[in-house]
CHARMM internal coordinates of N, CA and C (Angstrom, degrees):
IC EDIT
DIST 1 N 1 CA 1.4464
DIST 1 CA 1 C 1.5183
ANGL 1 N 1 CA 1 C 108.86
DIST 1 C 2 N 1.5243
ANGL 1 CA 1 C 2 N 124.76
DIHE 1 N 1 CA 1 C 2 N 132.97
DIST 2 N 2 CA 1.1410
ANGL 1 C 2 N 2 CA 116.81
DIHE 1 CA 1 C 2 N 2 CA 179.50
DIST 2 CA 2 C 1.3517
ANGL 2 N 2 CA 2 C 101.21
DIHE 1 C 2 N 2 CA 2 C -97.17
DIST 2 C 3 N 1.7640
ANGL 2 CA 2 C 3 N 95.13
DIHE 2 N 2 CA 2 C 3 N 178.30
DIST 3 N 3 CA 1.5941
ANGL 2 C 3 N 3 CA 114.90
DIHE 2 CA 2 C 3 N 3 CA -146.49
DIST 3 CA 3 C 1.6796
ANGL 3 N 3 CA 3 C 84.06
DIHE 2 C 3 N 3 CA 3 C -122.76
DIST 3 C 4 N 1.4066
ANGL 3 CA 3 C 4 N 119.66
DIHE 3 N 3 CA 3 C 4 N 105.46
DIST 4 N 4 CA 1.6996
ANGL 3 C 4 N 4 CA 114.93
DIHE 3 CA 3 C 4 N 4 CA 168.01
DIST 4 CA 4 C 1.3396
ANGL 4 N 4 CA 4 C 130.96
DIHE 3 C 4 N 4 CA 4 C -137.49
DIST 4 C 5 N 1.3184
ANGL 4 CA 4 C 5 N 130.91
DIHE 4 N 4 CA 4 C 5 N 121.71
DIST 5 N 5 CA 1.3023
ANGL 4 C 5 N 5 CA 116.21
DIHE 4 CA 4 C 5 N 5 CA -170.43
DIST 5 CA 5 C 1.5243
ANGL 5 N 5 CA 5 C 105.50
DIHE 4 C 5 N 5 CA 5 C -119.60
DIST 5 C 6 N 1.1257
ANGL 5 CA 5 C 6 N 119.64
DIHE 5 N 5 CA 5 C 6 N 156.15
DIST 6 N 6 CA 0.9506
ANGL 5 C 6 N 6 CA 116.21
DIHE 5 CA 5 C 6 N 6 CA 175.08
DIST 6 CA 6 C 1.2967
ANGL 6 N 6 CA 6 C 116.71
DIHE 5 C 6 N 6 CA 6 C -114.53
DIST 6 C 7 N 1.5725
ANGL 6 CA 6 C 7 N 129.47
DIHE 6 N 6 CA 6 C 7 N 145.11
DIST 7 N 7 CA 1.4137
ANGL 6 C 7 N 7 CA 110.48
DIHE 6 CA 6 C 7 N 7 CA -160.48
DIST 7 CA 7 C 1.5202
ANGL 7 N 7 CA 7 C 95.67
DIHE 6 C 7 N 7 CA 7 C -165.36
DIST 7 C 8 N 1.4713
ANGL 7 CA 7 C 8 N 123.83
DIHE 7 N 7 CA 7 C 8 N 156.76
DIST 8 N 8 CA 1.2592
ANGL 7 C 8 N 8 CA 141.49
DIHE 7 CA 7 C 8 N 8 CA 178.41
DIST 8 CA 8 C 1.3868
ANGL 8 N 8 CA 8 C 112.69
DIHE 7 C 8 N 8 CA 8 C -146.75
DIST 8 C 9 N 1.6956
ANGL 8 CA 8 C 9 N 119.22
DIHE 8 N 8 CA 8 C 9 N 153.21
DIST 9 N 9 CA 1.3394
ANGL 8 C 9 N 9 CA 142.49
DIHE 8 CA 8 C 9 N 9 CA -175.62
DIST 9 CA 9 C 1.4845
ANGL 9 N 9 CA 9 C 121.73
DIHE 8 C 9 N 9 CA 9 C -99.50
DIST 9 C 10 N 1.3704
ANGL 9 CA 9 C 10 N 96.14
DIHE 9 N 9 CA 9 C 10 N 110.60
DIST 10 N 10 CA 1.3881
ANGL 9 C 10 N 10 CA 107.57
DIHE 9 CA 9 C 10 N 10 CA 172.05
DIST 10 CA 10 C 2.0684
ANGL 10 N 10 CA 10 C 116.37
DIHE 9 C 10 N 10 CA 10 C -36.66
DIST 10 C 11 N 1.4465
ANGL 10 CA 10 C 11 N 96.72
DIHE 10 N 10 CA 10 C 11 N 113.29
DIST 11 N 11 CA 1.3445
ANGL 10 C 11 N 11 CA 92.07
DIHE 10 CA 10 C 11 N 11 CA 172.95
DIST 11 CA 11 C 1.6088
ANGL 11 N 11 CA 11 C 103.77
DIHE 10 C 11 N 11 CA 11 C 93.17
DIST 11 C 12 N 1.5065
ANGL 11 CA 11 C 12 N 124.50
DIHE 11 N 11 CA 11 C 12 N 1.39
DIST 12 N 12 CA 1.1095
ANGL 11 C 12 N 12 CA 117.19
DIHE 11 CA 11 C 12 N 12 CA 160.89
DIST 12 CA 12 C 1.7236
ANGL 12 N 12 CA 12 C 123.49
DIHE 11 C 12 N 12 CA 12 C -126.94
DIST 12 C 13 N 1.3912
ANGL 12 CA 12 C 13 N 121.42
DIHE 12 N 12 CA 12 C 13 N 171.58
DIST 13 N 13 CA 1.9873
ANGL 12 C 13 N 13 CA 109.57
DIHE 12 CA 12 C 13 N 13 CA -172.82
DIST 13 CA 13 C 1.5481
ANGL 13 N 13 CA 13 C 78.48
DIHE 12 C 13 N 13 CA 13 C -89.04
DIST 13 C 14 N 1.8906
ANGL 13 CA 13 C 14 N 105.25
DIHE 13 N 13 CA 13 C 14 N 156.78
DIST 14 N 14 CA 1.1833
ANGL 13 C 14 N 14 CA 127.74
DIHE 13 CA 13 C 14 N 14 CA 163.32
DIST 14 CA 14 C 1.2068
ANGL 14 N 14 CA 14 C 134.90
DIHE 13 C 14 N 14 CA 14 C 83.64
DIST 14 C 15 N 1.4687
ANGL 14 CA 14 C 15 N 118.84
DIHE 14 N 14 CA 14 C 15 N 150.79
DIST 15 N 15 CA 1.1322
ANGL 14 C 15 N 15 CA 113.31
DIHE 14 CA 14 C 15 N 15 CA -168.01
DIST 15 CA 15 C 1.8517
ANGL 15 N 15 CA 15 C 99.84
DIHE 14 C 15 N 15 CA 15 C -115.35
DIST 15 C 16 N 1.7385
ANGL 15 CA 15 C 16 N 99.72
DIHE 15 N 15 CA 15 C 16 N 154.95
DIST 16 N 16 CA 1.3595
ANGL 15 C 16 N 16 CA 107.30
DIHE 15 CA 15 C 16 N 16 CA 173.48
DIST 16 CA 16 C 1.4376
ANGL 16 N 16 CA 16 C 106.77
DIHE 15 C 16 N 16 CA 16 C -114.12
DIST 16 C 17 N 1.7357
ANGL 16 CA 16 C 17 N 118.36
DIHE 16 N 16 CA 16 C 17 N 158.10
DIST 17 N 17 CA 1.5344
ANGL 16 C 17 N 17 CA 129.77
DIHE 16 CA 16 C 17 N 17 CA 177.09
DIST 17 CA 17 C 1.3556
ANGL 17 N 17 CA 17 C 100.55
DIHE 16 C 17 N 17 CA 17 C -109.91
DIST 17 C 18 N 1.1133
ANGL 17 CA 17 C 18 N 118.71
DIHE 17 N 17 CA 17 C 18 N 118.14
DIST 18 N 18 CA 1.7165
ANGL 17 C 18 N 18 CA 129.26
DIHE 17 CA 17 C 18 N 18 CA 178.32
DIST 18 CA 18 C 1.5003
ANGL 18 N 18 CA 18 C 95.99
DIHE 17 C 18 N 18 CA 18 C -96.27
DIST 18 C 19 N 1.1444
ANGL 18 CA 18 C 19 N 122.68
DIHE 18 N 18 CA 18 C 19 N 116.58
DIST 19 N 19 CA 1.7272
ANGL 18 C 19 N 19 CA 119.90
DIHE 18 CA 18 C 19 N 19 CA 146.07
DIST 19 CA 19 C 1.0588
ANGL 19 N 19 CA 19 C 103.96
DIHE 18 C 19 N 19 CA 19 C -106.01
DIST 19 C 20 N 0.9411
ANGL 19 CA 19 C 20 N 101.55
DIHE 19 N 19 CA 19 C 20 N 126.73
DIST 20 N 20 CA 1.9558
ANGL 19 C 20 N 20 CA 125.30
DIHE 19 CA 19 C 20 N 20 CA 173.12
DIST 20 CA 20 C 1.2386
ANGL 20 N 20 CA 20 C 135.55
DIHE 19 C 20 N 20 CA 20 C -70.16
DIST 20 C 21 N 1.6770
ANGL 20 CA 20 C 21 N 102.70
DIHE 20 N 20 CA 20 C 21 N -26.67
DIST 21 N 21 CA 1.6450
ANGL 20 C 21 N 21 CA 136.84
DIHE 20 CA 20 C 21 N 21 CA -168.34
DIST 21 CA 21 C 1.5319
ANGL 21 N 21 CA 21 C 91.80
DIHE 20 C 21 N 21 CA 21 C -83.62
DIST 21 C 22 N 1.6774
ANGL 21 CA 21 C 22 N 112.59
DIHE 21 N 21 CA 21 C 22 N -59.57
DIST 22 N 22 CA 1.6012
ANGL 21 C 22 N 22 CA 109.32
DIHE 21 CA 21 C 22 N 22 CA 179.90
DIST 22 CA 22 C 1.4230
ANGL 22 N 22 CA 22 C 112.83
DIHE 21 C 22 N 22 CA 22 C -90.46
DIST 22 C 23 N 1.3478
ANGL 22 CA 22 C 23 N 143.98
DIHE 22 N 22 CA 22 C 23 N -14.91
DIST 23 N 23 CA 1.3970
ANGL 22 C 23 N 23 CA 144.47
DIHE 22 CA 22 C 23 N 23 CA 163.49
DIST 23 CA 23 C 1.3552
ANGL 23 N 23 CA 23 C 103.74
DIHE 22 C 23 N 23 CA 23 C 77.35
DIST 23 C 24 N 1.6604
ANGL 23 CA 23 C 24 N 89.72
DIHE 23 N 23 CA 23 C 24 N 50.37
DIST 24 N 24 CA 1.3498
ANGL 23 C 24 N 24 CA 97.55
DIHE 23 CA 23 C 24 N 24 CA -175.36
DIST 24 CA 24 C 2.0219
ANGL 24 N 24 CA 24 C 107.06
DIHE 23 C 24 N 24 CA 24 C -120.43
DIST 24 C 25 N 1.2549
ANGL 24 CA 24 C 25 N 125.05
DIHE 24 N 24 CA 24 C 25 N 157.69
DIST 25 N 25 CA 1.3606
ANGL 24 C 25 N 25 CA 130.53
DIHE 24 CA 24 C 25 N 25 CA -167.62
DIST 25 CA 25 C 1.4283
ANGL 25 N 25 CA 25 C 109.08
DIHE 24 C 25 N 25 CA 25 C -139.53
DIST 25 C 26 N 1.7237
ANGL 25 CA 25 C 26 N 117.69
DIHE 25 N 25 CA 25 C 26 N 91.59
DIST 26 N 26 CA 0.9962
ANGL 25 C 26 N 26 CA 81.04
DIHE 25 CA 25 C 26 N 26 CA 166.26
DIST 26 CA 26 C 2.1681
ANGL 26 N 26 CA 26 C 104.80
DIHE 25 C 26 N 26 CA 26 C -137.42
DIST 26 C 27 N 1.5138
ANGL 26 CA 26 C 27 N 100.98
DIHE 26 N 26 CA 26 C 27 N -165.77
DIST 27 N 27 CA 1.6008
ANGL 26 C 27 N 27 CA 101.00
DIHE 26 CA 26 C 27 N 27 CA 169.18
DIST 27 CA 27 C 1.3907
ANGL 27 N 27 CA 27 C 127.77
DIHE 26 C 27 N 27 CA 27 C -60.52
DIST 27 C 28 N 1.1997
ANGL 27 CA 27 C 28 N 127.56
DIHE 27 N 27 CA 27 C 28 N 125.17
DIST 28 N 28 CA 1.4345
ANGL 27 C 28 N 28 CA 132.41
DIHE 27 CA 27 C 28 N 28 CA 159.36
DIST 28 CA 28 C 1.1628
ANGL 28 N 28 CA 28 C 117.86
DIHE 27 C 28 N 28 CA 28 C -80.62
DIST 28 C 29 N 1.6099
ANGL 28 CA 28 C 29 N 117.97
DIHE 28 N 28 CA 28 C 29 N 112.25
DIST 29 N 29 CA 1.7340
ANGL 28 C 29 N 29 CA 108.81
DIHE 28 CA 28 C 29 N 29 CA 174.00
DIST 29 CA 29 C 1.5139
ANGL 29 N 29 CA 29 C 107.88
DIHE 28 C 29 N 29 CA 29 C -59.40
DIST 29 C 30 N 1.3546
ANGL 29 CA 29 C 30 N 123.09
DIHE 29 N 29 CA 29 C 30 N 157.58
DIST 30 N 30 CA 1.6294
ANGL 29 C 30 N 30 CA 153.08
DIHE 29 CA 29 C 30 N 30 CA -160.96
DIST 30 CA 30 C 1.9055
ANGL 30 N 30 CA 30 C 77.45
DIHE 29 C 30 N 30 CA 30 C -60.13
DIST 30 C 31 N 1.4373
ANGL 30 CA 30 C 31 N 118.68
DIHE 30 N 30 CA 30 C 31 N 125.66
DIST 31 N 31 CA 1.5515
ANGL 30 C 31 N 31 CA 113.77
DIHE 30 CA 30 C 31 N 31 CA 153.52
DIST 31 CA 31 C 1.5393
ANGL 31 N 31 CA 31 C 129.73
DIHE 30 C 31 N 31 CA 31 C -54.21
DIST 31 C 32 N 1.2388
ANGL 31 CA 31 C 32 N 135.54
DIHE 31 N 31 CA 31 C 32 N 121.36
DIST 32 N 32 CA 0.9402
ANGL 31 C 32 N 32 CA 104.84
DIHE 31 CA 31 C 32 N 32 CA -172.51
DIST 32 CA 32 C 1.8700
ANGL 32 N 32 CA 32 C 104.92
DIHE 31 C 32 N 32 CA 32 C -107.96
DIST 32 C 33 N 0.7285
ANGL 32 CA 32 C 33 N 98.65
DIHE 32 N 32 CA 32 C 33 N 40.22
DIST 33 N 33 CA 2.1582
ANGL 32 C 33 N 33 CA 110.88
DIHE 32 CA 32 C 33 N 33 CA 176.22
DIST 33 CA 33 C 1.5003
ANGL 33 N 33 CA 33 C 101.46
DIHE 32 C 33 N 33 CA 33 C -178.38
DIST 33 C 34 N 1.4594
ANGL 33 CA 33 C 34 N 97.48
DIHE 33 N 33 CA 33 C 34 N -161.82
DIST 34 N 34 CA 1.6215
ANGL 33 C 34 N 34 CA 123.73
DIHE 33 CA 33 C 34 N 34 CA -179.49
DIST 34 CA 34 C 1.5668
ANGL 34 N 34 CA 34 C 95.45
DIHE 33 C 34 N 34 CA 34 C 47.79
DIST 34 C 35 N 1.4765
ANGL 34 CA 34 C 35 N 91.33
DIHE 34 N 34 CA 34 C 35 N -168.17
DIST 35 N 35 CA 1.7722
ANGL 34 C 35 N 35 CA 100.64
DIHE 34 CA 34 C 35 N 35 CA -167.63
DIST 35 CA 35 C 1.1744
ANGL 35 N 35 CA 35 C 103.97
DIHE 34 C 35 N 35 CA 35 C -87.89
DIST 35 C 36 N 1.4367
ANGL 35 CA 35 C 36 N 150.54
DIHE 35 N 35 CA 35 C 36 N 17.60
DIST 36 N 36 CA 1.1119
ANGL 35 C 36 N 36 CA 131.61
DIHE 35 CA 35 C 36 N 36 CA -168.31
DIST 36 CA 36 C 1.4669
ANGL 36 N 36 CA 36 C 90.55
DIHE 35 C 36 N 36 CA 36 C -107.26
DIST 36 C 37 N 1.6175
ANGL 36 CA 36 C 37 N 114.74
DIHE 36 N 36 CA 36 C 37 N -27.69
DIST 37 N 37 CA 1.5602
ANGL 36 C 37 N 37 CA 117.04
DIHE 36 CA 36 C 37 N 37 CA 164.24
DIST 37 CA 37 C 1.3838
ANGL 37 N 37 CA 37 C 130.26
DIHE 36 C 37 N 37 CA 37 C -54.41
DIST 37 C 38 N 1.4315
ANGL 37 CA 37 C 38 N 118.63
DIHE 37 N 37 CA 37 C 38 N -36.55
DIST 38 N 38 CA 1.6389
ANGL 37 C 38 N 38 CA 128.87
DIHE 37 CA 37 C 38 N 38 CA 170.33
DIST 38 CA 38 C 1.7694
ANGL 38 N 38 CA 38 C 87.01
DIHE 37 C 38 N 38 CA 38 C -57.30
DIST 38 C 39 N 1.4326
ANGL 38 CA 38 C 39 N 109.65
DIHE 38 N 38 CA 38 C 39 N -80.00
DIST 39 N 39 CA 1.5873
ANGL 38 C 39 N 39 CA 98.34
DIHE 38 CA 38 C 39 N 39 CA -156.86
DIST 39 CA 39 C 1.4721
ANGL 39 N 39 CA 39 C 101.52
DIHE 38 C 39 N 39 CA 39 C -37.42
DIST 39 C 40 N 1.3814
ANGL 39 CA 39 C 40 N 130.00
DIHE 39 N 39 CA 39 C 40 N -66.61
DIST 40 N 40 CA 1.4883
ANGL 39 C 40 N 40 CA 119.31
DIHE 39 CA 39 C 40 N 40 CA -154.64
DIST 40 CA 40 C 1.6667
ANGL 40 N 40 CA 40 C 107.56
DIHE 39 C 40 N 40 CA 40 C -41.31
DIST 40 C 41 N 0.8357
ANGL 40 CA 40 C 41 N 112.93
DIHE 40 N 40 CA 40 C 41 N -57.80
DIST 41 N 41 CA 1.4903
ANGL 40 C 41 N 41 CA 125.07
DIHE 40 CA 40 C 41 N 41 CA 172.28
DIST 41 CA 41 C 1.4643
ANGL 41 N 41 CA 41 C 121.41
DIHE 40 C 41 N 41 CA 41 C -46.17
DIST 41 C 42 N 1.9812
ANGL 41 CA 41 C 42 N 103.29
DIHE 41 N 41 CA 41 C 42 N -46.31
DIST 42 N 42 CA 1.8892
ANGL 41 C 42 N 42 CA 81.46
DIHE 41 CA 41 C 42 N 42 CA 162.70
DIST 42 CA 42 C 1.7286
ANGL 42 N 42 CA 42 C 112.20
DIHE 41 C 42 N 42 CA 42 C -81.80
DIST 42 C 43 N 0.9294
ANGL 42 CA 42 C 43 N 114.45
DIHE 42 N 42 CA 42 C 43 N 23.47
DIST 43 N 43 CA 1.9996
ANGL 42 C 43 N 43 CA 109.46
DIHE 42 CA 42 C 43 N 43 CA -169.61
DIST 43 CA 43 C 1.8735
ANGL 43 N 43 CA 43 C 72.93
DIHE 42 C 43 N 43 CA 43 C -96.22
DIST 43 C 44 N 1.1277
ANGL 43 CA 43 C 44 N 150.01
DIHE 43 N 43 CA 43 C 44 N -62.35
DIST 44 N 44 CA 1.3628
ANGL 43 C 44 N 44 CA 135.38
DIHE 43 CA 43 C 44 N 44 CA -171.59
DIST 44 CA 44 C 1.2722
ANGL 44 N 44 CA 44 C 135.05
DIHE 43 C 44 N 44 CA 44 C -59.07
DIST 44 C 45 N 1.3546
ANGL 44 CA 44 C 45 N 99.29
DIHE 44 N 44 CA 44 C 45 N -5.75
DIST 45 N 45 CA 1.2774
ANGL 44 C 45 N 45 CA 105.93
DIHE 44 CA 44 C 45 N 45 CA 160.26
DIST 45 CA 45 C 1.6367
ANGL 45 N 45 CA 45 C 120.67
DIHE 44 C 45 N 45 CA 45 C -117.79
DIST 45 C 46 N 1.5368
ANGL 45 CA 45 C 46 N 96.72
DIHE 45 N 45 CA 45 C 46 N 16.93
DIST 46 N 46 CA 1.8757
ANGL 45 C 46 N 46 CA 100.33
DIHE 45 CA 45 C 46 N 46 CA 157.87
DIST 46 CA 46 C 1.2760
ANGL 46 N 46 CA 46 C 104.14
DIHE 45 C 46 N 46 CA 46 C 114.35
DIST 46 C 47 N 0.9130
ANGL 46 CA 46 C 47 N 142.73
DIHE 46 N 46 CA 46 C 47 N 2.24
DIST 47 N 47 CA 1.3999
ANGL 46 C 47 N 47 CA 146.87
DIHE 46 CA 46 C 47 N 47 CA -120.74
DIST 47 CA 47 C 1.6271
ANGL 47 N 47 CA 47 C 98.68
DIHE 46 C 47 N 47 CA 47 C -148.80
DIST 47 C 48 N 2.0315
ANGL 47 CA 47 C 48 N 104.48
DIHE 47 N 47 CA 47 C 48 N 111.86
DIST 48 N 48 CA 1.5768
ANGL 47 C 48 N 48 CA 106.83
DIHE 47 CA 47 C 48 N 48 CA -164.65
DIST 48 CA 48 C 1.2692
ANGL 48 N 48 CA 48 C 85.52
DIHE 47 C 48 N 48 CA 48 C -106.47
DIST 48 C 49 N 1.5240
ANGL 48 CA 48 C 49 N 112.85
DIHE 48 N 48 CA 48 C 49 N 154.27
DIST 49 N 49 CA 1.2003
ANGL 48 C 49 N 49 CA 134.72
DIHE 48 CA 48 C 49 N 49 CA 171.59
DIST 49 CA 49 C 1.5387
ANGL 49 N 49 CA 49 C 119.83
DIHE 48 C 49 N 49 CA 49 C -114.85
DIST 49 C 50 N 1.3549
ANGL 49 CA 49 C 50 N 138.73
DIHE 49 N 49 CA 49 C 50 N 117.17
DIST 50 N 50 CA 1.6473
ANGL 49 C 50 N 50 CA 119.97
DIHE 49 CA 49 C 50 N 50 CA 169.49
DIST 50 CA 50 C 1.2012
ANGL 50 N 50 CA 50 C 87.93
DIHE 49 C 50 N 50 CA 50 C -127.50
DIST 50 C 51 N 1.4403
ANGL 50 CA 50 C 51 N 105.48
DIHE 50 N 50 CA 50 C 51 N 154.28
DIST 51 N 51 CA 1.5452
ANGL 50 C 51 N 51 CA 114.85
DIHE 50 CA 50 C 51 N 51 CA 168.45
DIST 51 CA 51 C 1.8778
ANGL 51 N 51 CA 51 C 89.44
DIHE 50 C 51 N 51 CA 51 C -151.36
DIST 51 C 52 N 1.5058
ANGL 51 CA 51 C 52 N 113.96
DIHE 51 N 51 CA 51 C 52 N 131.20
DIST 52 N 52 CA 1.1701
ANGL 51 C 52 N 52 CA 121.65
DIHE 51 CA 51 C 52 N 52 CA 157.13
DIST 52 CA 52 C 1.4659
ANGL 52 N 52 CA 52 C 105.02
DIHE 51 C 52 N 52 CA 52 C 90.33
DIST 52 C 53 N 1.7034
ANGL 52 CA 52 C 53 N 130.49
DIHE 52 N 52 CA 52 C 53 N -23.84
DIST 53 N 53 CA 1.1632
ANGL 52 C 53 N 53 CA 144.01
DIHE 52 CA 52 C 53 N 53 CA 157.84
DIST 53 CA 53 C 1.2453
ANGL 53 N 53 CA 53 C 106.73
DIHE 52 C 53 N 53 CA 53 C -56.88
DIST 53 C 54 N 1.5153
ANGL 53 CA 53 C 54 N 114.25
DIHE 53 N 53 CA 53 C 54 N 140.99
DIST 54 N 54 CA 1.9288
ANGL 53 C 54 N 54 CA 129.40
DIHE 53 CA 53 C 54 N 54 CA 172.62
DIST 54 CA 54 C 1.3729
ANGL 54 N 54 CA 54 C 92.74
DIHE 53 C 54 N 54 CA 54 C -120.97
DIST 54 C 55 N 0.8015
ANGL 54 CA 54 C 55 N 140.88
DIHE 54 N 54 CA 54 C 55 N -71.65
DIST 55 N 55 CA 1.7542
ANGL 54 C 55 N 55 CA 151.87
DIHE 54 CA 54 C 55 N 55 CA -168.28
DIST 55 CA 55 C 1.9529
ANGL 55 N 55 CA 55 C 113.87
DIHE 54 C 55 N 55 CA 55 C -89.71
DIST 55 C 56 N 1.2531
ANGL 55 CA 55 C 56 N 127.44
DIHE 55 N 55 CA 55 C 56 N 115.45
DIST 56 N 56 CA 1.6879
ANGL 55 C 56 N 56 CA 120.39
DIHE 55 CA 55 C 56 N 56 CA 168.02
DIST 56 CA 56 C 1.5112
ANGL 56 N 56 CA 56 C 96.41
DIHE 55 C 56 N 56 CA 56 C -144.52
DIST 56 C 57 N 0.8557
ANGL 56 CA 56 C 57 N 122.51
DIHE 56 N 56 CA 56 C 57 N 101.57
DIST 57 N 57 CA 1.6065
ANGL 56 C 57 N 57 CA 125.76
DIHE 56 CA 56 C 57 N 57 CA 153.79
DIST 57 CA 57 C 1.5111
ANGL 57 N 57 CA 57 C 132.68
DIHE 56 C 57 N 57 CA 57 C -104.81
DIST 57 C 58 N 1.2096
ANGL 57 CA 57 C 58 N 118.64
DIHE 57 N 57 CA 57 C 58 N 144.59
DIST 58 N 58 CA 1.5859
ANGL 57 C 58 N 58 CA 117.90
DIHE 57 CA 57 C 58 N 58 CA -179.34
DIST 58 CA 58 C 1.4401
ANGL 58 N 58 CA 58 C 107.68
DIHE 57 C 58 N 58 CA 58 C -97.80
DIST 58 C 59 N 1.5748
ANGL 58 CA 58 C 59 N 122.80
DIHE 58 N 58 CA 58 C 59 N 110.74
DIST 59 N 59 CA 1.6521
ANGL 58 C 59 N 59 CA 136.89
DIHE 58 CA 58 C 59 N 59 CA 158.10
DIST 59 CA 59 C 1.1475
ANGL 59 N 59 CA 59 C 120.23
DIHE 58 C 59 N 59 CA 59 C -48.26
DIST 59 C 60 N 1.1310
ANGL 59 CA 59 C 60 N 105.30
DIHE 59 N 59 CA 59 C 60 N 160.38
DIST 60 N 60 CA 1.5750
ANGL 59 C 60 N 60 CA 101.90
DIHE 59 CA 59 C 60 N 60 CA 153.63
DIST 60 CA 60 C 1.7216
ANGL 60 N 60 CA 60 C 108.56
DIHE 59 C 60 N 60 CA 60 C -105.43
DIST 60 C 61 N 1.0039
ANGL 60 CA 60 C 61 N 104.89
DIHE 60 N 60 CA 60 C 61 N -23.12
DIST 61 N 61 CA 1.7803
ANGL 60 C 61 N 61 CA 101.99
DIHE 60 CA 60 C 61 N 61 CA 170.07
DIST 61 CA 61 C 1.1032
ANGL 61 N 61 CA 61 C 113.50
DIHE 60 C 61 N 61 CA 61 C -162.99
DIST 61 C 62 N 1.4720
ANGL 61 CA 61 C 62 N 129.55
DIHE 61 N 61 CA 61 C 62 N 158.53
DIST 62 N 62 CA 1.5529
ANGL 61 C 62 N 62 CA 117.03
DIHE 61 CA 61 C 62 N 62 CA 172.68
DIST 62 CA 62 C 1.3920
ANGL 62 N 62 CA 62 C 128.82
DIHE 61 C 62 N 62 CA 62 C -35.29
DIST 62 C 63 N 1.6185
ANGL 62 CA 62 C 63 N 102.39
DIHE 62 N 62 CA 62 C 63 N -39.45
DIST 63 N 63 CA 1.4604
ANGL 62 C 63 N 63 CA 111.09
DIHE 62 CA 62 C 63 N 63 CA -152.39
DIST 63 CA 63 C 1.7676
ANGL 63 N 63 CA 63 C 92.58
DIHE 62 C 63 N 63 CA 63 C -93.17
DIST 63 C 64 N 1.3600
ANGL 63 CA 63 C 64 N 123.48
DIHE 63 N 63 CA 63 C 64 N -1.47
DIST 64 N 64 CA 1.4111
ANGL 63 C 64 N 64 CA 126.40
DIHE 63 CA 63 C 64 N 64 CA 162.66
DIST 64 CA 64 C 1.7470
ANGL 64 N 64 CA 64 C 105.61
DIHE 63 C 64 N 64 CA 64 C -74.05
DIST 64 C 65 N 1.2796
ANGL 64 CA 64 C 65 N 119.54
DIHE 64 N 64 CA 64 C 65 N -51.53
DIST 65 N 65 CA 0.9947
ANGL 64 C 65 N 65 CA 131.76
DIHE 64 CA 64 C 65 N 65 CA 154.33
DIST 65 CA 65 C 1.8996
ANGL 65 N 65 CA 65 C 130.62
DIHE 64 C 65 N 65 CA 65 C -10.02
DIST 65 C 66 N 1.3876
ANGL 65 CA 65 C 66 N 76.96
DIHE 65 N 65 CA 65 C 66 N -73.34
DIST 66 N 66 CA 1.7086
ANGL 65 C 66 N 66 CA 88.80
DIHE 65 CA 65 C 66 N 66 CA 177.34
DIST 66 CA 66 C 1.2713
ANGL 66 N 66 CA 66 C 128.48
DIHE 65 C 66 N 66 CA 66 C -89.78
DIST 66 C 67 N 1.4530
ANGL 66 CA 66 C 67 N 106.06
DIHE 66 N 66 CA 66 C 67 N 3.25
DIST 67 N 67 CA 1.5651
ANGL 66 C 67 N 67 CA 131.48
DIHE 66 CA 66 C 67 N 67 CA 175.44
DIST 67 CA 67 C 1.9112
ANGL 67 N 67 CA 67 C 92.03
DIHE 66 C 67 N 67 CA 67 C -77.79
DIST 67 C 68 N 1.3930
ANGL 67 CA 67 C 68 N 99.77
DIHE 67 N 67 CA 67 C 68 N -35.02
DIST 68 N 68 CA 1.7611
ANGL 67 C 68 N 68 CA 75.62
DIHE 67 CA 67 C 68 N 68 CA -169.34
DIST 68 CA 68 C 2.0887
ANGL 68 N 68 CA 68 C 77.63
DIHE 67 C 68 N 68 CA 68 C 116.43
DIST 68 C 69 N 1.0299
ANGL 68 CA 68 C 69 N 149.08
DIHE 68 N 68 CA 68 C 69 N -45.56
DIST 69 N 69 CA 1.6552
ANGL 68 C 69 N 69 CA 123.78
DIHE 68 CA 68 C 69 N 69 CA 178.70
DIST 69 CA 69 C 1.5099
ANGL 69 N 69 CA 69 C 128.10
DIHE 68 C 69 N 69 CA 69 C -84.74
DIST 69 C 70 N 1.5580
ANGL 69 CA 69 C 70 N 117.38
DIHE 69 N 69 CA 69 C 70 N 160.16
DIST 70 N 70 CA 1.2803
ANGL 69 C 70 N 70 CA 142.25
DIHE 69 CA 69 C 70 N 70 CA 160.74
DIST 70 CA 70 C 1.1133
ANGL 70 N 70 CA 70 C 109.03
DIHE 69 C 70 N 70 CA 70 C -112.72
DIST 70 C 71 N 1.3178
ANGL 70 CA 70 C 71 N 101.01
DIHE 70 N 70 CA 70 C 71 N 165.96
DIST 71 N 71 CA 1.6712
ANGL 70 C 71 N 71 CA 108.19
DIHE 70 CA 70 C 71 N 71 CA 172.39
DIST 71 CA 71 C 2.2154
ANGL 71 N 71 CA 71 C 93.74
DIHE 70 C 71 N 71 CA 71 C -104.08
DIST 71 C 72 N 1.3771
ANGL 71 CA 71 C 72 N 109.66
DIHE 71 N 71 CA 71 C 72 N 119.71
DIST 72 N 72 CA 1.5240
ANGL 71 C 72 N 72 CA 126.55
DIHE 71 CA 71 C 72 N 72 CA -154.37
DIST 72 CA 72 C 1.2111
ANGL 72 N 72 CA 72 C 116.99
DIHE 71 C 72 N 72 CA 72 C -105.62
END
COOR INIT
IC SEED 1 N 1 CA 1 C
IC BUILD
């Protein structure tokens, strides 16, 4: 079973597909239906969504990362 989240950055357009299984990153074109379309649409009006996430933080770089920091 693969491991995928899909996820986007505050303050930037678009969403990314993380598979975890292949360690792979890439772009999701804009949904244009189903529910993944409502969320995109409430993320523009401010509005965060997690479901199934315990941990999401924004770095400043990998190597902030593996130091042990976030930006908090």
């Amino acid at each position: 079973m693969a491991t995928v989240v899909v996820i986007s950055v505050e303050g930037q357009d678009g969403l990314w597909v993380v598979d975890l299984d292949a360690k792979t990153v890439v772009p999701l074109p804009p949904p244009t239906s189903g529910d993944l379309k409502v969320v995109t649409d409430l993320r523009t009006t401010g509005t965060v969504l997690t479901k199934g996430v315990n941990i999401a933080v924004v770095v400043k770089s990998a190597d902030a990362a593996f130091s042990g920091h976030y930006d908090g």
